[in-house]
PyMOL commands that place a pseudoatom at each C-alpha (Angstrom):
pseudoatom trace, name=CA, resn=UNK, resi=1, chain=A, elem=C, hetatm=0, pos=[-8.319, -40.323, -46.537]
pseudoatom trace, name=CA, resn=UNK, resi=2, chain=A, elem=C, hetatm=0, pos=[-6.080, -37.180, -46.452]
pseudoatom trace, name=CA, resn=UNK, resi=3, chain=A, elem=C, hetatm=0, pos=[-5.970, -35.189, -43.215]
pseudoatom trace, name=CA, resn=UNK, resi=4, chain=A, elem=C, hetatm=0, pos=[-7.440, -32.355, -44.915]
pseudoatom trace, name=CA, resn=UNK, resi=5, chain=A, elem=C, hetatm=0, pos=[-10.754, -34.903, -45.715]
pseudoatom trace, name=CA, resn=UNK, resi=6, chain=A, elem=C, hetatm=0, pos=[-10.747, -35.963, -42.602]
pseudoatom trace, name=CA, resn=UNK, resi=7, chain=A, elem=C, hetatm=0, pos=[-11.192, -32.483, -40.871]
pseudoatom trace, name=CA, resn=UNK, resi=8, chain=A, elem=C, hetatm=0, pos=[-13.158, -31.041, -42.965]
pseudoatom trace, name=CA, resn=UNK, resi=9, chain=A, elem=C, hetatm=0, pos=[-15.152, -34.769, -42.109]
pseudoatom trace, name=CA, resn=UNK, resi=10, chain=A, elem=C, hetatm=0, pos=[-14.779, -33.787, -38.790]
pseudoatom trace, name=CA, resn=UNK, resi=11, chain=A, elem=C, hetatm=0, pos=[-15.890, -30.845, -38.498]
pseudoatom trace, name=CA, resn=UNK, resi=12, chain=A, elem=C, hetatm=0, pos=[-19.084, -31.630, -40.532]
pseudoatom trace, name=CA, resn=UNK, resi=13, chain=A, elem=C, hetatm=0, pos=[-20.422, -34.262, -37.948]
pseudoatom trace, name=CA, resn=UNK, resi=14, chain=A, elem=C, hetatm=0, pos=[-20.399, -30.823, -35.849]
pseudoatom trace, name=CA, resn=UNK, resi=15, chain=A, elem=C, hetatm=0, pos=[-21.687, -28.696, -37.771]
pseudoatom trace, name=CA, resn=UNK, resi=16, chain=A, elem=C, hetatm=0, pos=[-25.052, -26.757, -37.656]
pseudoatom trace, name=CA, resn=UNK, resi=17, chain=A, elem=C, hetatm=0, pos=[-26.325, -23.364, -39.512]
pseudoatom trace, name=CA, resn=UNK, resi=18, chain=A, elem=C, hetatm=0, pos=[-24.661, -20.528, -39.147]
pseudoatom trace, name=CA, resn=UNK, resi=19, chain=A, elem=C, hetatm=0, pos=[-21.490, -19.125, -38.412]
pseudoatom trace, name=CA, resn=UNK, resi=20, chain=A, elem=C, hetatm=0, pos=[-21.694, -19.193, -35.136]
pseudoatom trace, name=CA, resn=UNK, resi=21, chain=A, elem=C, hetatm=0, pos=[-22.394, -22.853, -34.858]
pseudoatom trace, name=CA, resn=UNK, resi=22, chain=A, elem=C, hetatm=0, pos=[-19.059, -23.434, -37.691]
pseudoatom trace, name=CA, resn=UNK, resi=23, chain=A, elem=C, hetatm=0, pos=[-17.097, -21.928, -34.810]
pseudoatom trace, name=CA, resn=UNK, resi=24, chain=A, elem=C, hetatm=0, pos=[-18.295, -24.135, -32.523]
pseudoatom trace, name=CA, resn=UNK, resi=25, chain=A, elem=C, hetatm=0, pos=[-18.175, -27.229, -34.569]
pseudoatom trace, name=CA, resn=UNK, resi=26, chain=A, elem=C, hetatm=0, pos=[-14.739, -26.816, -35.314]
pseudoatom trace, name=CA, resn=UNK, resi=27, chain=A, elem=C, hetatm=0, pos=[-13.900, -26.094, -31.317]
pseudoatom trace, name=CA, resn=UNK, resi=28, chain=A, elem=C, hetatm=0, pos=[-15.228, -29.587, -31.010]
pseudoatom trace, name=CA, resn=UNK, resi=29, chain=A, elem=C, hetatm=0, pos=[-13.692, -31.368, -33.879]
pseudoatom trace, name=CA, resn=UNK, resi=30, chain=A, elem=C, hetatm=0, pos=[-10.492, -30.030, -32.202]
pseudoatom trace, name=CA, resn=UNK, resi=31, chain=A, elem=C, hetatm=0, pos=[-11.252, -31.126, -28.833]
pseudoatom trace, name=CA, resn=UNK, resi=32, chain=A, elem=C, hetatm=0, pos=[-12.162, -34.763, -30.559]
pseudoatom trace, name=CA, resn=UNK, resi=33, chain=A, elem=C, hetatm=0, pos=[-8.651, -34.595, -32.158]
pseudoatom trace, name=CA, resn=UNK, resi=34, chain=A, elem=C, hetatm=0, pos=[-6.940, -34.054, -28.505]
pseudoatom trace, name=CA, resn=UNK, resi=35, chain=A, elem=C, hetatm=0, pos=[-8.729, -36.771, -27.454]
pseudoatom trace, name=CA, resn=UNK, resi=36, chain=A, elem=C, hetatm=0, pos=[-7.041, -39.276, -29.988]
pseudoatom trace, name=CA, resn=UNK, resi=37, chain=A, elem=C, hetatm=0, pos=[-3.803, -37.566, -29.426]
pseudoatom trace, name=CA, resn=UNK, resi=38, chain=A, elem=C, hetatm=0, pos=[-3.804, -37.882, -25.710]
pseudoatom trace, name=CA, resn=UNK, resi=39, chain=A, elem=C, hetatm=0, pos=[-4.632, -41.657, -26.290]
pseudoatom trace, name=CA, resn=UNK, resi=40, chain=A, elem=C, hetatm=0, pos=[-2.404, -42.277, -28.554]
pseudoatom trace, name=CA, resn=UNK, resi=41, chain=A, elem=C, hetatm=0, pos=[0.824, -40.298, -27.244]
pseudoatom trace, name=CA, resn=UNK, resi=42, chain=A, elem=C, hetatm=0, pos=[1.083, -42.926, -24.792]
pseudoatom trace, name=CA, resn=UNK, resi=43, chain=A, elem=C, hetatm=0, pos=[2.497, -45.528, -26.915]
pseudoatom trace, name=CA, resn=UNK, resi=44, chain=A, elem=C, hetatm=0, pos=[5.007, -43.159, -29.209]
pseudoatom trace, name=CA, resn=UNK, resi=45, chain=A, elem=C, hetatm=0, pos=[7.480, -45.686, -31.317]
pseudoatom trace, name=CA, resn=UNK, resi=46, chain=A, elem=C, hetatm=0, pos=[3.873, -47.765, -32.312]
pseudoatom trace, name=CA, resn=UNK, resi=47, chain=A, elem=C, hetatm=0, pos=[1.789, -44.902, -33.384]
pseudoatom trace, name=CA, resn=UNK, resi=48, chain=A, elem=C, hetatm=0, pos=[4.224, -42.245, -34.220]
pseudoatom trace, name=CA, resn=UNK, resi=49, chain=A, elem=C, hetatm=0, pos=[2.202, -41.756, -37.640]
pseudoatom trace, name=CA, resn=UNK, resi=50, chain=A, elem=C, hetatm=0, pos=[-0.975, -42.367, -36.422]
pseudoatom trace, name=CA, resn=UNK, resi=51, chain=A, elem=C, hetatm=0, pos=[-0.104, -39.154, -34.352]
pseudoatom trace, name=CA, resn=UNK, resi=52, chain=A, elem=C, hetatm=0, pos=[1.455, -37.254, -36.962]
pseudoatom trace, name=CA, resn=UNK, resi=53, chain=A, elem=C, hetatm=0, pos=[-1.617, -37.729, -39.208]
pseudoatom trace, name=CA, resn=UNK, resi=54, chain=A, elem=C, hetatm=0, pos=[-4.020, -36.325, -36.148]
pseudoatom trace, name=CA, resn=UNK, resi=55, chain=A, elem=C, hetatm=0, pos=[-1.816, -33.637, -35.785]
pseudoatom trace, name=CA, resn=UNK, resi=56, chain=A, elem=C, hetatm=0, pos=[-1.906, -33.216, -39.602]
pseudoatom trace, name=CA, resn=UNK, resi=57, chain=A, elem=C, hetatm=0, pos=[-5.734, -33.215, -39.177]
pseudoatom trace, name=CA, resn=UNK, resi=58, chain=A, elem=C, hetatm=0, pos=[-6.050, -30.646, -36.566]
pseudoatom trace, name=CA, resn=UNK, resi=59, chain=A, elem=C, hetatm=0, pos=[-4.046, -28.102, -38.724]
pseudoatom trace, name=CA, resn=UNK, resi=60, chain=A, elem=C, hetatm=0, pos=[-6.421, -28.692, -41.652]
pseudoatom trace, name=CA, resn=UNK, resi=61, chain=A, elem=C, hetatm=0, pos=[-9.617, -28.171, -39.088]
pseudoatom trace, name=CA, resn=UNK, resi=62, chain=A, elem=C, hetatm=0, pos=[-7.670, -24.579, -37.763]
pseudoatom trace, name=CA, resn=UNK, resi=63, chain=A, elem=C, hetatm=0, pos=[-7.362, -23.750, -41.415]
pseudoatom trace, name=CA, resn=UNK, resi=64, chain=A, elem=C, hetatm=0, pos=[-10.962, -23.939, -42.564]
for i in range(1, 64): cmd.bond("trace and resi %d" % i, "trace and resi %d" % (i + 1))
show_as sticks, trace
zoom trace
């Protein structure tokens, strides 16, 4: 899955009607994404691109 599928993934599982409730799902598809960065950042050699690809995904959620 490409980190532009996996946003826009993301950000579905959020999402309600409206645009009001697009803004918000994509606030919280972010906030999931800092999540699994903060838990991964931890262990930098191992996961390096495991982090670049969440980092990858929260550009494609800021983007939609």
């Amino acid at each position: 899955m490409s980190p532009k599928e996996k946003a826009e993934q993301l950000v579905a599982k959020f999402d309600g009607v409206g645009l009001q409730m697009r803004n918000e799902a994509i606030a919280c598809a972010l906030i999931a994404v800092d999540e699994c960065l903060g838990a991964v950042e931890s262990d930098w050699g191992f996961m390096q691109k495991r982090i670049e690809f969440w980092h990858e995904v929260k550009t494609e959620i800021e983007n939609l």
